[in-house]
Backbone as a chain_set.jsonl record, in Angstrom:
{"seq": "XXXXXXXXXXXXXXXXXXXXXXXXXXXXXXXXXXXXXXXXXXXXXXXXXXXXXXXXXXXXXXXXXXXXXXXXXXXXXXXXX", "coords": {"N": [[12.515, 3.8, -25.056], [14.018, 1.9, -22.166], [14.432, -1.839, -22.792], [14.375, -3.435, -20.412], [13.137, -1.344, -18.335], [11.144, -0.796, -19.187], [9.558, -3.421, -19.382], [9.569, -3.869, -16.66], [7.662, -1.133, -16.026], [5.508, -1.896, -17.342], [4.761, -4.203, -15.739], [5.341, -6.632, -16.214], [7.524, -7.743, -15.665], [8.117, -7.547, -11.982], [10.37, -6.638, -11.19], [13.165, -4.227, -12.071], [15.598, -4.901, -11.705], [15.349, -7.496, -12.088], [14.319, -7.669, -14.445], [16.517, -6.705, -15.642], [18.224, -8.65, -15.219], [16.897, -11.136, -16.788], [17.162, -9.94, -19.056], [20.407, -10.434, -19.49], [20.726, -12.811, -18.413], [19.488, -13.753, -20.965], [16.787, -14.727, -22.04], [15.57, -12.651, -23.001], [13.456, -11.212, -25.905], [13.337, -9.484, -29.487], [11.472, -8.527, -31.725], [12.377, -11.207, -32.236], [15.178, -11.233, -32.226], [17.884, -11.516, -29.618], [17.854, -9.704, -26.458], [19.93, -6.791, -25.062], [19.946, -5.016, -22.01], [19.563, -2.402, -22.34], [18.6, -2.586, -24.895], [16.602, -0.792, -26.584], [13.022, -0.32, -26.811], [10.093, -0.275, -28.966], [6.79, 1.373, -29.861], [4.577, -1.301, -31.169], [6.896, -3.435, -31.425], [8.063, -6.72, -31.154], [7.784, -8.703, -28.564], [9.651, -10.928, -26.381], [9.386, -13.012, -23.434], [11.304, -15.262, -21.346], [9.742, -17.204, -19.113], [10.889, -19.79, -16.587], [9.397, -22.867, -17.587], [8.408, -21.691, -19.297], [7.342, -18.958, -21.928], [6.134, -16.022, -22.778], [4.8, -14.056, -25.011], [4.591, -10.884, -26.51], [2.771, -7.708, -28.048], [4.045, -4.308, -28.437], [2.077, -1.899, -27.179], [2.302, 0.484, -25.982], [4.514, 3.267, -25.247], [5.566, 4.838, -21.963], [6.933, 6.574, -19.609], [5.661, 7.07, -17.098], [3.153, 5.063, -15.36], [0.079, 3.741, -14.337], [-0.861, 1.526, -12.249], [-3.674, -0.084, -12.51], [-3.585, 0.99, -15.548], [-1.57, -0.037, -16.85], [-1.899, -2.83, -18.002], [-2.48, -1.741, -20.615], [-0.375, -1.594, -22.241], [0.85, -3.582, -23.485], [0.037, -6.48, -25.906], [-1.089, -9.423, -25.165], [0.494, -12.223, -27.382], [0.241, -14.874, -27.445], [-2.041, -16.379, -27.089]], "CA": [[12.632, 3.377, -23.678], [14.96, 0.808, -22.548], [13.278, -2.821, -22.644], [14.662, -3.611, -18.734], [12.327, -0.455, -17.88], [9.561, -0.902, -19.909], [9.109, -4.782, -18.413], [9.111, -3.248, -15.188], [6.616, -0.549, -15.851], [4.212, -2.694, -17.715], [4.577, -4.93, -14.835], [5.242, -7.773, -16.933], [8.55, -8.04, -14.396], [7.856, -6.852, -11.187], [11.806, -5.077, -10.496], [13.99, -3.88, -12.587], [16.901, -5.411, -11.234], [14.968, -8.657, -12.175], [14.362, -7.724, -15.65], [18.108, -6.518, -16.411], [19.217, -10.214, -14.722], [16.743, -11.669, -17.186], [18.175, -9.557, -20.229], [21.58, -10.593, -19.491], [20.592, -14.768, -18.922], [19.582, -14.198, -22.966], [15.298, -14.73, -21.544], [14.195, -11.431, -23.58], [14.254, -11.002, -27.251], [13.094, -8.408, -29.513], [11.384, -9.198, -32.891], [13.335, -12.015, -32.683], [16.996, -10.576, -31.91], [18.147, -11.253, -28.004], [18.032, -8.043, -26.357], [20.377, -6.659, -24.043], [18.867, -4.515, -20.662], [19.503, -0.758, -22.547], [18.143, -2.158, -25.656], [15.504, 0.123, -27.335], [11.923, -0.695, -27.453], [9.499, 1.371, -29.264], [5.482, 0.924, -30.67], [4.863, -2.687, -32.553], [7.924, -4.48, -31.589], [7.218, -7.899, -30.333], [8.897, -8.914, -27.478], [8.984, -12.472, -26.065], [10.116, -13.124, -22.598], [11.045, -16.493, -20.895], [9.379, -17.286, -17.251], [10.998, -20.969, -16.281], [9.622, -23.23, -18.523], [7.222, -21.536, -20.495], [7.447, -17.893, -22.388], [5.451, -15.143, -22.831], [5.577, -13.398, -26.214], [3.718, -9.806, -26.812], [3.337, -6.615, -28.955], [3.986, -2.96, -27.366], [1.157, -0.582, -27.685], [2.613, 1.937, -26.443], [5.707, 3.699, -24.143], [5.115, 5.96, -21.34], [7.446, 6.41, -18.459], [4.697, 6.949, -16.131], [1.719, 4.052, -15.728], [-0.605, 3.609, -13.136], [-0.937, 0.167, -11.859], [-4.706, -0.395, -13.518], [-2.719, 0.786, -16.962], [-0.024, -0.829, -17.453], [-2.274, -3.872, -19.013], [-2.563, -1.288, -21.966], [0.594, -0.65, -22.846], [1.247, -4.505, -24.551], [-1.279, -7.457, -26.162], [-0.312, -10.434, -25.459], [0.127, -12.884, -28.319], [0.223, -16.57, -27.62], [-3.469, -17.203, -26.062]], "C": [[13.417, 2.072, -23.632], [13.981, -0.552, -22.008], [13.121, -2.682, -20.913], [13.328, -2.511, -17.909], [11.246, -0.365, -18.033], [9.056, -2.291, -19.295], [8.504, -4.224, -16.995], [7.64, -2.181, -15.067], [5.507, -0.483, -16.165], [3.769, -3.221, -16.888], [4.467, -6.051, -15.67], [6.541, -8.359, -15.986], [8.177, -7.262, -13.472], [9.188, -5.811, -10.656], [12.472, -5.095, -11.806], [14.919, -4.68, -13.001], [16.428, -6.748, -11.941], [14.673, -9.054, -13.59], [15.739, -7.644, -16.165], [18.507, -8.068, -15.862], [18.417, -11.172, -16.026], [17.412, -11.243, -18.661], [19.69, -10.667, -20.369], [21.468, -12.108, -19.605], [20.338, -15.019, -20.357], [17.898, -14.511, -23.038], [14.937, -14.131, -22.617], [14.777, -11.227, -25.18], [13.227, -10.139, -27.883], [13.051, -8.118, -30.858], [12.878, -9.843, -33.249], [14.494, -12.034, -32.596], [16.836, -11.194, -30.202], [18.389, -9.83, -28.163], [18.69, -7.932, -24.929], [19.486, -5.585, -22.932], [18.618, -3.171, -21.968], [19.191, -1.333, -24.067], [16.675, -1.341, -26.391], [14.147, -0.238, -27.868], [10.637, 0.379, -27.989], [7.914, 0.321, -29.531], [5.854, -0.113, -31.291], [5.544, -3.317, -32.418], [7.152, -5.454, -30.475], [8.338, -8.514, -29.46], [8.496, -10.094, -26.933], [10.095, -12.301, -24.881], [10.467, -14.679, -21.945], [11.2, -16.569, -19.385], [9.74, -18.93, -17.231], [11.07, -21.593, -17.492], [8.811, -23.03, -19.931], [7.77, -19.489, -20.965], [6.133, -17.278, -22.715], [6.072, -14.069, -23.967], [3.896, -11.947, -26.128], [4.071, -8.277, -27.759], [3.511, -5.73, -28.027], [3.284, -2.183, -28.012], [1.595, 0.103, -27.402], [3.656, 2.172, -25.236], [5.435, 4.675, -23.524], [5.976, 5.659, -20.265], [6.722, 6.296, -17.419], [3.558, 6.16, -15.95], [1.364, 3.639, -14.398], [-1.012, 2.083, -13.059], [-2.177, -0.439, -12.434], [-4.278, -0.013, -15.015], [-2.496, 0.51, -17.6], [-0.446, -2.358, -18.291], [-2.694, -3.656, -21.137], [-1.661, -1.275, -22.816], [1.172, -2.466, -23.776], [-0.041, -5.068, -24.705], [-0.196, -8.558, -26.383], [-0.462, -11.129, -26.902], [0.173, -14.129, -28.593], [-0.568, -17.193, -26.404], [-3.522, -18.223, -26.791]], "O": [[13.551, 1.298, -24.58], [13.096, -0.483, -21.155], [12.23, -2.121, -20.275], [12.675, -2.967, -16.97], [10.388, 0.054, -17.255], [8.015, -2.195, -18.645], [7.377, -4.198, -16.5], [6.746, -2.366, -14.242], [4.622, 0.295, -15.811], [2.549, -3.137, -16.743], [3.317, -6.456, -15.841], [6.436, -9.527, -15.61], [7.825, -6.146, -13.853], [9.154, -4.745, -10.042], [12.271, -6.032, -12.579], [15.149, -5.11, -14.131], [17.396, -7.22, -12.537], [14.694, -10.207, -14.02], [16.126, -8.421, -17.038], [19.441, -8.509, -16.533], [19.171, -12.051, -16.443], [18.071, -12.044, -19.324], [19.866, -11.499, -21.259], [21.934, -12.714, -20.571], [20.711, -16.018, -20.972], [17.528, -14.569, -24.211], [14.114, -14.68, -23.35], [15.933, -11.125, -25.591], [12.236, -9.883, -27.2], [14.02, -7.615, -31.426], [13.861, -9.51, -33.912], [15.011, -13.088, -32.966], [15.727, -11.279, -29.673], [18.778, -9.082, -29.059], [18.351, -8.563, -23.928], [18.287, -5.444, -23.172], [17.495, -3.055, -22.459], [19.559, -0.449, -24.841], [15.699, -2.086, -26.48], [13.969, -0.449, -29.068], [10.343, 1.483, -27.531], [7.821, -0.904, -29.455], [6.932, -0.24, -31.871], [5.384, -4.285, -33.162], [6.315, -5.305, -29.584], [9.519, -8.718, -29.738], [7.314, -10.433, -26.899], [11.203, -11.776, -25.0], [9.508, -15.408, -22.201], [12.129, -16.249, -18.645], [8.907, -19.577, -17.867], [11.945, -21.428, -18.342], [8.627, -23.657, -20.975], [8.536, -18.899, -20.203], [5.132, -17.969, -22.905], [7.154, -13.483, -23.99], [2.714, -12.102, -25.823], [5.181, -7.846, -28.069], [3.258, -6.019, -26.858], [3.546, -1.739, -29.13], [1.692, 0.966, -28.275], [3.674, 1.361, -24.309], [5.018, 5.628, -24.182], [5.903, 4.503, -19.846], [7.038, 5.389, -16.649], [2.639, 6.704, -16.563], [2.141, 3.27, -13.518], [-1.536, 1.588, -14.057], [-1.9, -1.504, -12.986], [-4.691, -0.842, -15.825], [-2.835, 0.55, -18.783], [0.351, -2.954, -19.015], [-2.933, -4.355, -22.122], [-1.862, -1.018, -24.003], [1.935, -2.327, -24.732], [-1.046, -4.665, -24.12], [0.802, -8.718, -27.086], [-1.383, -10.751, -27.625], [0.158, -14.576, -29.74], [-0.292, -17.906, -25.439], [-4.33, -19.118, -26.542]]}, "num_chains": 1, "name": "protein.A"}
């Protein structure tokens, strides 16, 4: 799944449009790589995003195109409580 999509349907970004704008500013990276919008996230990769002045880093449990709004807190764990 592509990250841009998967943000969105975790609800870790609330649009799309808002995740591909953060891709592209250089925000989202992807064990450690920057990741562009259509790059490829699968199980286990750790993905770190940046909100302002603080970031948000997490693993992906799991990919599903479809996630119901109670969900979508399954599908990563965060990792910098």
């Amino acid at each position: 799944m592509r990250i841009d999509k998967f943000l969105k349907v975790s609800r870790v970004i609330k649009r799309r449009t808002v995740a591909n704008e953060a891709c592209d500013a250089g925000r989202v990276t992807i064990n450690g790589r920057p990741a562009k919008a259509s790059a490829e996230v699968k199980e286990g990769d750790v993905v770190e995003v940046g909100f302002g002045s603080g970031k948000t880093c997490f693993q992906v449990l799991k990919v599903s195109e479809n996630v119901r709004k109670e969900d979508a807190n399954g599908m990563y764990r965060l990792l910098n409580e």
